[in-house]
Structures are given as C-alpha cells and as structure tokens.
N, C-alpha and C positions, 0 to 999 in steps of 0.2 A: 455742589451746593455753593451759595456764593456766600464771600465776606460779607460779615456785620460790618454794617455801614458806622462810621468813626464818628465822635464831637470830640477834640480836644483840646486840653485847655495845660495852657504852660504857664506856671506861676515864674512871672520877673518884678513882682511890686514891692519887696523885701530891701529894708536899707542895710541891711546887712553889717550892724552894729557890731556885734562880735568879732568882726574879719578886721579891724583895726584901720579902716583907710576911710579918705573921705568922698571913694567913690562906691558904689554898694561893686559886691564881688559878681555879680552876675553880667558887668560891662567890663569886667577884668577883659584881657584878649591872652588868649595861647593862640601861636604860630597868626599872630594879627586877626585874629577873628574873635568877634568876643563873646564870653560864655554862655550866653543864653541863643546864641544862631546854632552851634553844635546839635542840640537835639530838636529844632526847626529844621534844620538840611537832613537830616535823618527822616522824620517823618514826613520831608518832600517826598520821599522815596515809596513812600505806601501809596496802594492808589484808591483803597477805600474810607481814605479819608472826606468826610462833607465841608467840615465845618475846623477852622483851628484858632484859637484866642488864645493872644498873650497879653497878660497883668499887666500893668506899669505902674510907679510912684506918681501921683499925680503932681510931682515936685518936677517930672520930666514931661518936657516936649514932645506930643505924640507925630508930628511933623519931622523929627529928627530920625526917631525910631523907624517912620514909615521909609523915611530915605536910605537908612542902613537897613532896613529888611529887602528896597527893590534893589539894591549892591549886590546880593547875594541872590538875586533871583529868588525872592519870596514877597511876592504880592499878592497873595491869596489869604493873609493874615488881617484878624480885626483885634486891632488894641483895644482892651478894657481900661481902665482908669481902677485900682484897687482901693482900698483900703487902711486901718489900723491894723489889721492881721492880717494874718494869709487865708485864715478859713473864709473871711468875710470877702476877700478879692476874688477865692475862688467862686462863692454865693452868684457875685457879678458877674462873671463871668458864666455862668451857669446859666439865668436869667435869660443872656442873647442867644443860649441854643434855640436854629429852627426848630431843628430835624429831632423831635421828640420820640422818635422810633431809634432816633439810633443809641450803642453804648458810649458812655462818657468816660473818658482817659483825662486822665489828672497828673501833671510830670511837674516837676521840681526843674526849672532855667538851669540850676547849678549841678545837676546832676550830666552832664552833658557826655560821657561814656557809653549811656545806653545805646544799641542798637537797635531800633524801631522795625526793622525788617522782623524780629522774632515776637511781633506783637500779636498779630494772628494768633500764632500758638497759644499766647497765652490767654488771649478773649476766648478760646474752646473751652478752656475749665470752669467758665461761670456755671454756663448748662445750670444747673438746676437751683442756684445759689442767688444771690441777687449783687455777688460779685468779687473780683480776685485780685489782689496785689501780690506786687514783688516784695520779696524780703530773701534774708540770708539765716540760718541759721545761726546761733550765737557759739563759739568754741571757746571763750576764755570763759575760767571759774568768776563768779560774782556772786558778788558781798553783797550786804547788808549793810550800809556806814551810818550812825549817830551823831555827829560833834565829834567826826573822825574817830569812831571805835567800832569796830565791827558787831554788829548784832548776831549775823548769821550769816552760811553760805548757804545760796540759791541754787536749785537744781538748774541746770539749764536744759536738762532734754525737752522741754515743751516752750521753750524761750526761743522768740525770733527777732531778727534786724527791721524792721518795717522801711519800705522802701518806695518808690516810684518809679517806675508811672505804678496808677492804680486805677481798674479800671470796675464801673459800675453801671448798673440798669438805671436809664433816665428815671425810671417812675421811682424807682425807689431810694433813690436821692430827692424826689420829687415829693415826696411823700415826709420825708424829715427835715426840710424847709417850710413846708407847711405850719409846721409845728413854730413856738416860742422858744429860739435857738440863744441859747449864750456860746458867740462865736466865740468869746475866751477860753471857755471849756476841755476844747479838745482841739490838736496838732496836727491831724489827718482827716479825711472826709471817713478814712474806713471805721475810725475811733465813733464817727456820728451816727452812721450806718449800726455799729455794734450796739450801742446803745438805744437805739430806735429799736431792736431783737429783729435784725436782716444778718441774711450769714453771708459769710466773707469769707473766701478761701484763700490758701497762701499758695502762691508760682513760685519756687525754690529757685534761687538765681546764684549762678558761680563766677559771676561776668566780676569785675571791680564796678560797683558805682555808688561808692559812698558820695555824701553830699556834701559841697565846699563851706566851710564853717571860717576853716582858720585859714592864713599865707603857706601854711604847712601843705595843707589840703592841696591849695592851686601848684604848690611846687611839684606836688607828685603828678597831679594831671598835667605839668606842663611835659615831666617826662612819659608820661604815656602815649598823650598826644603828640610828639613830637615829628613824626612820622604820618599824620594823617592829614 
C-alpha cells in the first residue's frame, strides 16, 4: 500500500519576542545553518511529500529566504507571507494547498530535532480519527498557582506535552475554517479541530523536541546538534 501523499507547512513567521534578541530565534544558526533549514533538510528526505510551505514575517525579504533555501538545496519551497499569530499564518498557508486529497503536517521552524523519516509511522494512527499529534507525556507533579499560592495539585496521569509536527485530514481542517474563527482563541490547529468535536489522537514521542522559547533552549540544541 502506498504513502499518504504529504502538504506541509512550517511555521517561520513568529518574531520571537520572548527569546530576548532583535533577530527572531528561528534565523538563530547552530553549526552555520539556521533553525528553521533543520526540519526542511529533514523532510527533503521523505518522498511523499507534494507540496511544502514555509511562514515568514512580512517584515522579511522573501528574495533573501529563496536564496538561503537554494544554499541548501531546497527549491521546491513556496513562502507564505504570515500574519499577527501563528494560527492565522498557518490559515494562509493552508489556503495554497493544491492537493486537497492529501494529509496536512503542521511543524514548528523551531522545533528542528525532529526526525521526518519516522512520519509515516505516525500518519497510520489517524485511520479512523480525523487526526494525530506529537506530544510527550508530562512526569513532573503540577500545581495549581493563584497570586503565587497553591490551589491544588493536578493529577498528571491523563496530562500531555502537546507537540509538532501535527498532522490532519484536509477536510477536516477544511471544515473549521469555514466557520467564524477567532484565530486568538487557540495555540494549535489540534486545540481548533477539538473544539469543532474532530478526534485527535496522541503519537507518544521519546525523541528531545521541545520548542525554542528562551537562549537557554538554543544553548542545549546547540549541544545536541553539535554533531550533525
């Protein structure tokens, strides 16, 4: 039986205010390459891929970005122009999909650890659902906090890490853009899907691929990546 044929889209449109620099974190560079080409040379690797969009700040040059994508041997990329959010750049992004038959993958730039080769695996667990994300289980105990006082402690056995890539049936992403969306709302396309009552299942992941927030964050993927 053959691969589901791919649309995927890589958010890079994020000015990345929290990371404290006045360049966003996703043009940061580990070993000269910078953070957002990492899970692009990854997903060059698949071959049922159709279609692959990456976000951008409209404050950047998409002439610049084209030129650092053909560096790298990626010229089968079409830049989007984003938005005020990320849910709203993903929207646009969404929009230029041809290939309405195929599943849509949704990856974080900054997330650039993942390994794309084990995506297959995890587009078989949709099957009957209308779609699957990565997440990690949660192991540390959590609070409850107030005005810094504890309310109460949370079970965590049914608490998860919600992660990317995440991957969904075009119609049924298709189907909650229809609608009168407040892209403020919700952080994830999976949070849009939930609330629209589409079931979303979870792919347990052991791999490292938290997302870059802080120089803390890029310092540990610098030593991970250090090597690849």
């Amino acid at each position: 039986m053959s691969e589901q044929m791919l649309s995927i889209i890589v958010t890079a449109a994020g000015k990345g205010t929290r990371f404290g620099s006045t360049r966003p974190k996703q043009f940061e560079k580990i070993n000269k390459i910078p953070i957002y080409i990492y899970p692009l040379l990854s997903i060059k690797k698949i071959k049922n891929v159709s279609e692959i969009f990456l976000t951008i700040n409209k404050s950047i040059k998409e002439e610049s970005i084209y030129k650092e994508l053909q560096n790298f041997g990626l010229d089968n990329i079409k830049i989007v122009y984003g938005s005020n959010s990320r849910s709203k750049s993903v929207y646009r992004a969404f929009m230029e999909i041809k290939n309405k038959r195929n599943l849509v993958v949704i990856h974080d730039s900054v997330r650039p650890n993942f390994n794309f080769s084990f995506l297959n695996n995890i587009t078989k667990e949709i099957k009957s659902s209308h779609g699957v994300i990565l997440a990690s289980k949660i192991t540390d105990t959590i609070k409850e906090n107030r005005k810094g006082t504890i309310l109460q402690t949370i079970d965590r056995k049914s608490l998860w890490k919600a992660q990317t890539p995440q991957i969904f049936k075009y119609s049924a992403l298709e189907k909650c853009y229809s609608n009168r969306i407040d892209f403020q709302s919700y952080t994830d396309e999976s949070q849009l899907l939930e609330k629209n009552n589409f079931k979303i299942k979870i792919y347990e992941n052991l791999e490292y691929n938290n997302k870059i927030t802080t120089k803390k964050d890029l310092s540990i993927y610098k030593k991970l990546l250090k090597d690849v």
